[in-house]
C-alpha angles and dihedrals in degrees: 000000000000121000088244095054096049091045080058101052086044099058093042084051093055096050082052094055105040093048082064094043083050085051094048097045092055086045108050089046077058097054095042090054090050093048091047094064108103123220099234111226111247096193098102082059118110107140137052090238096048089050086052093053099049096046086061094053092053089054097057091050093054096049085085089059101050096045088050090049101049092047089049089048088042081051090052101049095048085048092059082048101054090036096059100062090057123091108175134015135207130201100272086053099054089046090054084050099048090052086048093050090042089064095048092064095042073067094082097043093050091047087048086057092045090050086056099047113025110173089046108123095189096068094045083051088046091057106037087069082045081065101039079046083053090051102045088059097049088050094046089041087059099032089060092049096059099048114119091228100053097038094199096148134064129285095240105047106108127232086237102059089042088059100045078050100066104044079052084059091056100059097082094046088043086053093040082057091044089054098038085062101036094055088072086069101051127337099239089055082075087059095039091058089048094064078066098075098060095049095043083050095053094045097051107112097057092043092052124019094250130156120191117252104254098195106107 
């Protein structure tokens, strides 16, 4: 076998394993998040009013889950979506990767810290940057592939739809700033901005001419 050819089959190798480090990673914050959820104890319920109330209650504490969770599975999908355009990595790629991926775990510990103190304005803020940090690595991850001088993506991905991709990248750290600012003004803003992820998300490709990367 020739160098080149065995330089060939190595890279390839490591696009194929960090694509299922990037998988597990992903899989493993949802599952934290998931095991992190406590069962609340009903036995100090005796009446119909008092159940309403607490479930209530219960609700508001989970809404911090569910908005973690469904940025983490937005971050995923878009993720599907960058990676596939790449077909081979270097080293400065995957480190861009690894940084991107280590602020994706730090998501669970800062929503634990959210579940226990919910009205605390520090740990939303906190957050928030953990998810501008999120996006600054997805857009410098992509923004090193497709560089000409690095030639990490495909032949036949346009400059056009590399572009369109990235401002897609900086709607979760522009909300996280919205957010960031807006929790100043009441704490639930923080949640309300965050719904925001998920429909913007979902309307993408009518708000910006988008097709999804089809290389696997």
């Amino acid at each position: 076998m020739s160098n080149d050819s065995y330089d060939s089959i190595k890279i390839q190798e490591w696009r194929d394993r960090l694509k299922f480090l990037c998988d597990i990673v992903f899989a493993t914050a949802m599952t934290i998040m998931i095991l992190n959820i406590n069962i609340p104890d009903f036995g100090h319920i005796t009446s119909a009013g008092a159940l309403t109330k607490f479930l209530i209650n219960e609700l508001n504490n989970m809404l911090g889950f569910f908005i973690s969770f469904i940025v983490i599975a937005v971050y995923w999908l878009k993720h599907l979506e960058h990676f596939s355009c790449v077909k081979i990595v270097d080293q400065n790629f995957i480190w861009l990767q690894l940084l991107f991926l280590s602020f994706i775990m730090l998501i669970p510990f800062w929503n634990t810290y959210m579940d226990r103190f919910p009205d605390n304005i520090a740990i939303k803020v906190l957050l928030s940057f953990n998810m501008v940090l999120i996006g600054l690595f997805s857009f410098l991850s992509l923004n090193y592939a497709s560089n000409p001088k690095h030639q990490l993506i495909h032949d036949d991905i346009s400059k056009e739809l590399i572009s369109n991709t990235k401002l897609q990248i900086l709607t979760e750290p522009l909300i996280a700033i919205l957010a960031a600012g807006l929790v100043y003004l009441n704490p639930i803003l923080w949640d309300i901005s965050f719904i925001l992820v998920p429909v913007l998300f979902m309307l993408r490709k009518k708000l910006v001419k988008i097709k999804y990367f089809k290389k696997n």
